[in-house]
N, C-alpha and C positions, 0 to 999 in steps of 0.2 A: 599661490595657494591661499583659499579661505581658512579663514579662523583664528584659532582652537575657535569652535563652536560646547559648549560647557553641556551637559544634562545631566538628571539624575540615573534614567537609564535607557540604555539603546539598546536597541534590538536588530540584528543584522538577521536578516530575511524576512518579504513580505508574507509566506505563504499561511498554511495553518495553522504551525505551532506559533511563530511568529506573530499574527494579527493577536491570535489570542491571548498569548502572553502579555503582548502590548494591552490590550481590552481589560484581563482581570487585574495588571497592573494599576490602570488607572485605577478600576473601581476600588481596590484595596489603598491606594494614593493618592486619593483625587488632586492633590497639590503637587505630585510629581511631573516632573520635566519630560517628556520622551519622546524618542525619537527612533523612529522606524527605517531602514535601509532596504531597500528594496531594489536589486539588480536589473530586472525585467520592468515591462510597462505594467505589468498587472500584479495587484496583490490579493491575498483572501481566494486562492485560486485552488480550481478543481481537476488537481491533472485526470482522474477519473474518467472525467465527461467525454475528454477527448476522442478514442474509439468512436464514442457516437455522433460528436458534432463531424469529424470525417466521413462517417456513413451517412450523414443527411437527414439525423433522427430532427435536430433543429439546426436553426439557422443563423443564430445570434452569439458570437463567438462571447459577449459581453454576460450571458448566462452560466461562462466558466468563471466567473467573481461574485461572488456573494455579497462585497461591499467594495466600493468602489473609494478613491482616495480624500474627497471628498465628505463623506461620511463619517471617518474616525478622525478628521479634523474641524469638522463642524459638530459633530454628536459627541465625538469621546473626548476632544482637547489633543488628541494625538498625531502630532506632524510627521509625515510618510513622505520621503522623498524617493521617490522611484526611477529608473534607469541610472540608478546610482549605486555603483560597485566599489562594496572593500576592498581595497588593493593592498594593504597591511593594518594585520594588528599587533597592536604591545601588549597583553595581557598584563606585566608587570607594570607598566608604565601606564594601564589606564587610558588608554588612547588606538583611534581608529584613521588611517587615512583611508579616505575613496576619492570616487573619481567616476563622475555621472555630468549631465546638459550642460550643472553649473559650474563644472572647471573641476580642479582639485580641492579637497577642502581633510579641515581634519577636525577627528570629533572626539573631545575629553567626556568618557564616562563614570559614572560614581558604581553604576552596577552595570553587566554586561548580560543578553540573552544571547548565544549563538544558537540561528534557529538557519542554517542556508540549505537545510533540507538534503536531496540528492541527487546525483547526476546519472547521464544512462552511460551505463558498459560500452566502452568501445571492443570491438573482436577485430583482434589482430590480424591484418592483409584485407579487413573489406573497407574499400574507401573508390572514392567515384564522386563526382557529379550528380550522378543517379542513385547516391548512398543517400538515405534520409533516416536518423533519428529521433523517434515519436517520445515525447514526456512533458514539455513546458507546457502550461495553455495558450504562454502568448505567443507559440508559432503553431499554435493549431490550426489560422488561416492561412500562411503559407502551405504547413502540412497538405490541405486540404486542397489545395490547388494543384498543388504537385501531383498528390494522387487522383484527385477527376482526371484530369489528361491524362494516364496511363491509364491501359486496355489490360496490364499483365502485372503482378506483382509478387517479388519473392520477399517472405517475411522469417528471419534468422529469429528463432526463440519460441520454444512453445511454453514460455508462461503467460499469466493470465494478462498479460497486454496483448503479446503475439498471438492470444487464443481470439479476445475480445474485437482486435486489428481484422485479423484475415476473417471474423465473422460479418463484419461490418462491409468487406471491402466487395466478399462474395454477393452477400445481399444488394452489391451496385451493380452486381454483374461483370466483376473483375474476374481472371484466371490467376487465382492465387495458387502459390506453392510456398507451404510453410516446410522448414529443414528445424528439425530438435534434436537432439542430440541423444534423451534419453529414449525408453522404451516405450513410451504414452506420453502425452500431455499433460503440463500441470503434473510432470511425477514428483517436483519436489513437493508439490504439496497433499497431492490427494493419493490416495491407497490407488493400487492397482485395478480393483474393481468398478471405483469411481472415474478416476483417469481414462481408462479404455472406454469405456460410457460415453465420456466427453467425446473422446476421438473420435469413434464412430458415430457421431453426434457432428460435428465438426464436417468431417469426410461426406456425410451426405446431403451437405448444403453445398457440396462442390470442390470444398476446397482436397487440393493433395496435398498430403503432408508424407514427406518424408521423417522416416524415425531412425534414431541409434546413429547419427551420422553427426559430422561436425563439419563447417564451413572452413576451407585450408585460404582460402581466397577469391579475391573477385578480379574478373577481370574488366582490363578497359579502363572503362565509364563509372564502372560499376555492377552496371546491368546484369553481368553473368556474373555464378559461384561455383566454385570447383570444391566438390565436397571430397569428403576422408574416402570415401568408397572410390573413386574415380572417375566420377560420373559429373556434370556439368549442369547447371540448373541458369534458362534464361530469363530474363523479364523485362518490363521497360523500367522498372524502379525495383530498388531495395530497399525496404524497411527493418532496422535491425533496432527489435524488441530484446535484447539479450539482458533484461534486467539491469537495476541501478546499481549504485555504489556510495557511501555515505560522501556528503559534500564537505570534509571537514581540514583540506588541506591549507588555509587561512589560521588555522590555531593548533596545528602537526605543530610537535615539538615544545609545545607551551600548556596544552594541556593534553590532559592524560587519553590516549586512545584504546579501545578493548579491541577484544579478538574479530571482529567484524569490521574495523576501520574505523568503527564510531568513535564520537567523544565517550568516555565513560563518567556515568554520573551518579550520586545514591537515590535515595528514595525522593529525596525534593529538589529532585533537578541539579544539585549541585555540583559543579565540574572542577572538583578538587579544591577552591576556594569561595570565600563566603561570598564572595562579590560577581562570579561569574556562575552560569549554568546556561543547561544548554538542552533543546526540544527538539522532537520531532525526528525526521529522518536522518539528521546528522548526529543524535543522537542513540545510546545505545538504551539495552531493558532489562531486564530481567525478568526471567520466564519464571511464571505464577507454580509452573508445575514442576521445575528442575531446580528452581533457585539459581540457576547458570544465567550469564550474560546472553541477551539474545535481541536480534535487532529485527523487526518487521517494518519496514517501511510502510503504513496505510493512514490514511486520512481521520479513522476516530479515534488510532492514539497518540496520533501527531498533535488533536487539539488537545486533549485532556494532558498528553504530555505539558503542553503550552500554557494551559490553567495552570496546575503545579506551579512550573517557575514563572508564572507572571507574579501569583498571589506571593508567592515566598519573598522573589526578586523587592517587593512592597513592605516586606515586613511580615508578612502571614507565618502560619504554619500549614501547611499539606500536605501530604505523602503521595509518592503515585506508588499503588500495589502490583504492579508487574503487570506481563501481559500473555496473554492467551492464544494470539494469536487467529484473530475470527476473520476468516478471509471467505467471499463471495466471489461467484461468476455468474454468467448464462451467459450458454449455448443455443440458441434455436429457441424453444417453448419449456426446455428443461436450463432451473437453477442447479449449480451446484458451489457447495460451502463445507469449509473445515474450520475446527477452531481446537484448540487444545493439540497434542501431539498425534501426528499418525504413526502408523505402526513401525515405519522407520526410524523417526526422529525417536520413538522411545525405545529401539533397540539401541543407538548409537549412547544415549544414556544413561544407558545397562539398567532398569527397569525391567523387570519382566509383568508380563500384560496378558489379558483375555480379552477376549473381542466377542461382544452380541451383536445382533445386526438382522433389520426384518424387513423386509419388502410389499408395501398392499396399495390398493388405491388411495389417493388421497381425500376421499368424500366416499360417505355411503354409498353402499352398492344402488342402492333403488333412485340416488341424489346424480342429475344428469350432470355432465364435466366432469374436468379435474383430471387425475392421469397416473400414471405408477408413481409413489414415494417411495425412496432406500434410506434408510437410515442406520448406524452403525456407532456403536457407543465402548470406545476402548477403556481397561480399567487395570487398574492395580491389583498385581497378585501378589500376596493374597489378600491386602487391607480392602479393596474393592474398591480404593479410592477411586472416581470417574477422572481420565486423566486427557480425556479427546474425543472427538465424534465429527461423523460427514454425517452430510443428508441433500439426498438429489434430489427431484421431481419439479413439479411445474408451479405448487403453490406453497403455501406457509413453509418453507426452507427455512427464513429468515430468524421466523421466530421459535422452531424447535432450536437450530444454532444456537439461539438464545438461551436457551432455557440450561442447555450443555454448558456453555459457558458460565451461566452462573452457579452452575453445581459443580466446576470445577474452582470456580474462586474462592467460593465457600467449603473448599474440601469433603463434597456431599459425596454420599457410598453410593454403589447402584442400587441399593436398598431403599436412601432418601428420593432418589430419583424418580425409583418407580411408586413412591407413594405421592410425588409431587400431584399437587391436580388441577390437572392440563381440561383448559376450557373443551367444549364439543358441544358441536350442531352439525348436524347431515352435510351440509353446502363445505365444509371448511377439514374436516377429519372424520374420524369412527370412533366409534364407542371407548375399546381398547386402541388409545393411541402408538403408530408404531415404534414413537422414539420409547413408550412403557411399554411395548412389546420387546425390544430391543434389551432394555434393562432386565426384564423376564426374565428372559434367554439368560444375562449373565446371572440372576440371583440361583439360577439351578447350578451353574458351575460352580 
């Protein structure tokens, strides 16, 4: 075994939170030691893209890394050794062993980032040959191989992987069959009216989806599933998109876990002692609008997670303020996006809410393009606090999402909402915007 190897602080996982912890660590310690762990070949990586670089949108699997290992060893001073896996940690004892190219080695830290991100859900009885699980980037060329040579594909999960997968796979001309379990797509995220939208959005680029059903197993290969109805679904591959799981079983037992499997941390990353925290999707949150524990796995607050404890990890002070929860899709020519709680998640914590919600084109009527926008603005009864909002259509999605989102960090009423003032030119929205049409509707309730 190499070593002890000594640092001030390591950081175990290459990916979002991870790179960037490492990054603002330095800048906050330009004299610090560190050292990065990185289990896969690739770090700074975009599980994201993946859906697309399988569908063939590009070609260059090297455009799912932002910075290559290189870069933060000759720009930042920060050494990243990659295909190198933690195989234990001591939390109390300040020490890592792994085991990656260079053999065994072990690494004594002075501060500790747990950043190993998340892995995908296994479902119980699908396994095969023909079983393939889509999340890393760096088997997104395998991925990718495996599905060109299939003609037929069955994809388990209608979240927004398994939405984004089977969109991707259809536009190659695959015969996909997606199986979900709930009543719509994306029902744990979007309202009922949004979700069925997607579906049938979905459904008429080809693909079938079965709904309200669950996979009991696969047979073979893999190739086939035998769902909860009785009924049998075949393919040449399976893709089982059935969501992640926090990657945190390395530090179970040693540091504190929340209700979601995460590590649990406070406001500055801290995981129950001064010398350790921990980012990203292995990481838990707290939700801006319940004050509850609440964990979203996605890429913008995996990194600001990862600023937080890089700068603190140096010595800083920073807070990270909760999260919101702003997730994005498209389907076909139409986006769809939630952010804040939908109307389920804020019955489950006993809230009671009012919902406005208005439907028009998205550019002046006389302004050629553009296409229907829905937008929906959930609120606190009776403070009127803005507590969530969807918005579907073909353009500016992103940035209404936006605007919700910050009216709900900032505890704004649908009153502040509808006096915010939202830019307008014919090509882009209308006069009366729908998301301040939407607020409207609530200021009359």
């Amino acid at each position: 075994m190499r070593g002890p190897i000594s640092v001030d602080l390591l950081v175990l996982g290459g990916g979002a939170a991870g790179m960037s912890a490492a990054s603002w660590a330095r800048r906050k310690g330009p004299r610090m030691s560190i050292l990065v762990l990185e289990a896969t070949t690739m770090i700074s990586h975009a599980p994201c893209g993946v859906p697309y670089f399988i569908g063939g949108l590009f070609n260059d699997p090297a455009l799912l890394q932002a910075y290559d290992v290189g870069f933060f060893r000759e720009r930042r001073g920060i050494e990243v050794m990659t295909n190198t896996r933690a195989t234990e940690v001591d939390v109390s004892g300040r020490w890592v062993e792994a085991e990656g190219d260079g053999g065994r080695m072990r690494v004594e830290f002075d501060r500790l980032v747990v950043a190993t991100g998340a892995r995908p859900k296994r479902v119980k009885g699908v396994e095969g040959e023909r079983v393939l699980y889509v999340h890393h980037p760096a088997d997104a060329r395998r991925l990718r191989a495996a599905l060109s040579a299939a003609s037929s594909v069955n994809i388990v999960g209608g979240g927004v992987l398994g939405v984004e997968l089977a969109e991707q796979l259809a536009r190659l001309g695959k015969r996909v069959t997606l199986v979900h379990r709930g009543p719509y797509l994306m029902s744990r995220d979007l309202d009922r009216e949004l979700g069925e939208r997607l579906t049938k959005g979905l459904e008429s680029m080809g693909v079938r989806v079965l709904l309200g059903v669950e996979v009991v197993s696969s047979g073979g290969d893999g190739s086939s599933l035998r769902l909860s109805n009785g009924s049998e679904v075949k393919a040449d591959i399976t893709v089982v998109a059935a969501g992640v799981q926090p990657n945190a079983d390395l530090v179970s037992g040693q540091l504190p876990l929340g209700p979601h499997g995460a590590v649990q941390v406070d406001d500055l990353m801290r995981a129950g002692l001064n010398y350790v925290f921990a980012a990203g999707d292995v990481a838990e949150h707290r939700n801006a609008v319940t004050g509850l524990p609440d964990w979203r796995p996605l890429a913008p607050i995996a990194n600001k997670m990862g600023l937080v404890a890089g700068v603190n990890a140096a010595g800083g002070h920073i807070r990270f303020p909760g999260v919101v929860g702003d997730l994005v899709t498209r389907v076909g020519d139409v986006i769809y996006g939630r952010v804040g709680l939908n109307e389920a998640e804020a019955a489950r914590a006993g809230i009671r809410y009012v919902v406005g919600s208005s439907t028009m084109r998205s550019r002046a009527r006389y302004y050629p393009g553009g296409g229907e926008v829905y937008v929906k603005v959930i609120a606190e009864e009776p403070t009127g606090r803005v507590i969530g909002g969807q918005v579907a259509g073909p353009e500016e999605v992103v940035g209404r999402l936006g605007v919700i989102a910050a009216a709900i960090m900032r505890g704004m009423t649908v009153e502040d909402l509808f006096f915010v003032e939202l830019g307008y030119h014919p090509s882009v929205n209308r006069a009366w915007d729908p998301l301040v049409l939407a607020a409207r509707q609530l200021l009359r309730v």
